[in-house]
N, C-alpha and C positions, 0 to 999 in steps of 0.2 A: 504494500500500500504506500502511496505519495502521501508524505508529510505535509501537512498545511500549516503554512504559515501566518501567525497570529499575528496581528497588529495591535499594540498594546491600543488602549483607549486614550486620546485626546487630555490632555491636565491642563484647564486653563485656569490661570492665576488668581486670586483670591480678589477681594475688589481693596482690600487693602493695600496688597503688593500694585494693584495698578494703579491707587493715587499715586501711591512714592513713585511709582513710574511717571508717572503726570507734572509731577512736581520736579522731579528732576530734570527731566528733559527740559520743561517750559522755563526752570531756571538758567540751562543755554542756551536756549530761544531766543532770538531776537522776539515771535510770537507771545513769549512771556510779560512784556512789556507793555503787553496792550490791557491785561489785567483781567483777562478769562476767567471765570470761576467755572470748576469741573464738578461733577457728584456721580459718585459710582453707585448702581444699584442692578444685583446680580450679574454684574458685567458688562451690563451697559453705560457707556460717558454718557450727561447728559451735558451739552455747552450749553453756558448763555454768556454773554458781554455783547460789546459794540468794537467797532473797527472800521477803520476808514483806507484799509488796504484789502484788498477781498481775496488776495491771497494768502492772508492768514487766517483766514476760516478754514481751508482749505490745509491750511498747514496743523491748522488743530485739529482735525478729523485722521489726517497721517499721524501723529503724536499719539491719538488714542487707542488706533490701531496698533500702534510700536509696541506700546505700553502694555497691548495684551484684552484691549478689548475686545465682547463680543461682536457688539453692535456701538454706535454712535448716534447720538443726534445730535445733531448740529443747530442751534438756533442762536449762534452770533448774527448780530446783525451787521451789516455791513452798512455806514451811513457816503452817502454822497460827499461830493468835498474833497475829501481827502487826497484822492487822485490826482486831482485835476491840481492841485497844489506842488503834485509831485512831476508829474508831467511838463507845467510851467516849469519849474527847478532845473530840471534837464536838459529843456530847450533851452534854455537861457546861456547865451554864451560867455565864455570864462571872461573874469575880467583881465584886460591886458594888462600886464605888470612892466614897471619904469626899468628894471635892469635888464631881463630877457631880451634881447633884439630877436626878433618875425620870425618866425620861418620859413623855408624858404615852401614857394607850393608844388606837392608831390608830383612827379613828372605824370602826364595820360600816360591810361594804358594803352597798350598798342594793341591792332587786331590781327587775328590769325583768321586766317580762312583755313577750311577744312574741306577738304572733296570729297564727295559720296560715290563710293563704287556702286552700281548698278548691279554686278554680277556679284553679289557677296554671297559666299558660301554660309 
């Protein structure tokens, strides 16, 4: 007779060990700073706060998953605003400094043509 192979059962984390996971992680987070509050119950995260980057909603639903959750829900809310603040930022160009002299401007690129064989194997 063929031996069948067992697969132990699944051990998912207590809901303790996935706060200290919650907490740890969101303490290296940049995510941490927005000021989430997590609550574990049977393994599920539930989020709530506000955030004005909506990629860190998204970063806390990856953190709770890390941590060992089953499920998540996610209710940050993500407010308006914020983007558009950071977007301006970006666009906005550096300011010129008195010592630097210009740079010079990157040469064009050049083009290449490429010919298409007809008969390609």
């Amino acid at each position: 007779m063929a031996a069948v192979a067992q697969v132990p059962p699944k051990v998912f984390p207590t809901d303790t060990q996935i706060e200290a996971q919650l907490h740890d992680r969101l303490a290296k987070s940049v995510v941490g700073k927005d000021g989430f509050t997590a609550k574990v119950k049977a393994g599920v995260v539930y989020w709530d706060g506000t955030t004005t980057v909506a990629q860190h909603k998204g970063a806390a639903t990856r953190i709770a998953k890390t941590a060992g959750a089953r499920r998540v829900v996610n209710n940050i809310v993500v407010k308006k605003g914020g983007a558009k603040k950071q977007v301006a930022a970006a666009q906005k160009p550096p300011a010129p400094t008195a010592t630097a002299p210009p740079s010079p401007a990157p040469p064009a690129p050049s083009r290449v043509t490429v010919k298409w064989r007809e008969n390609r194997p």
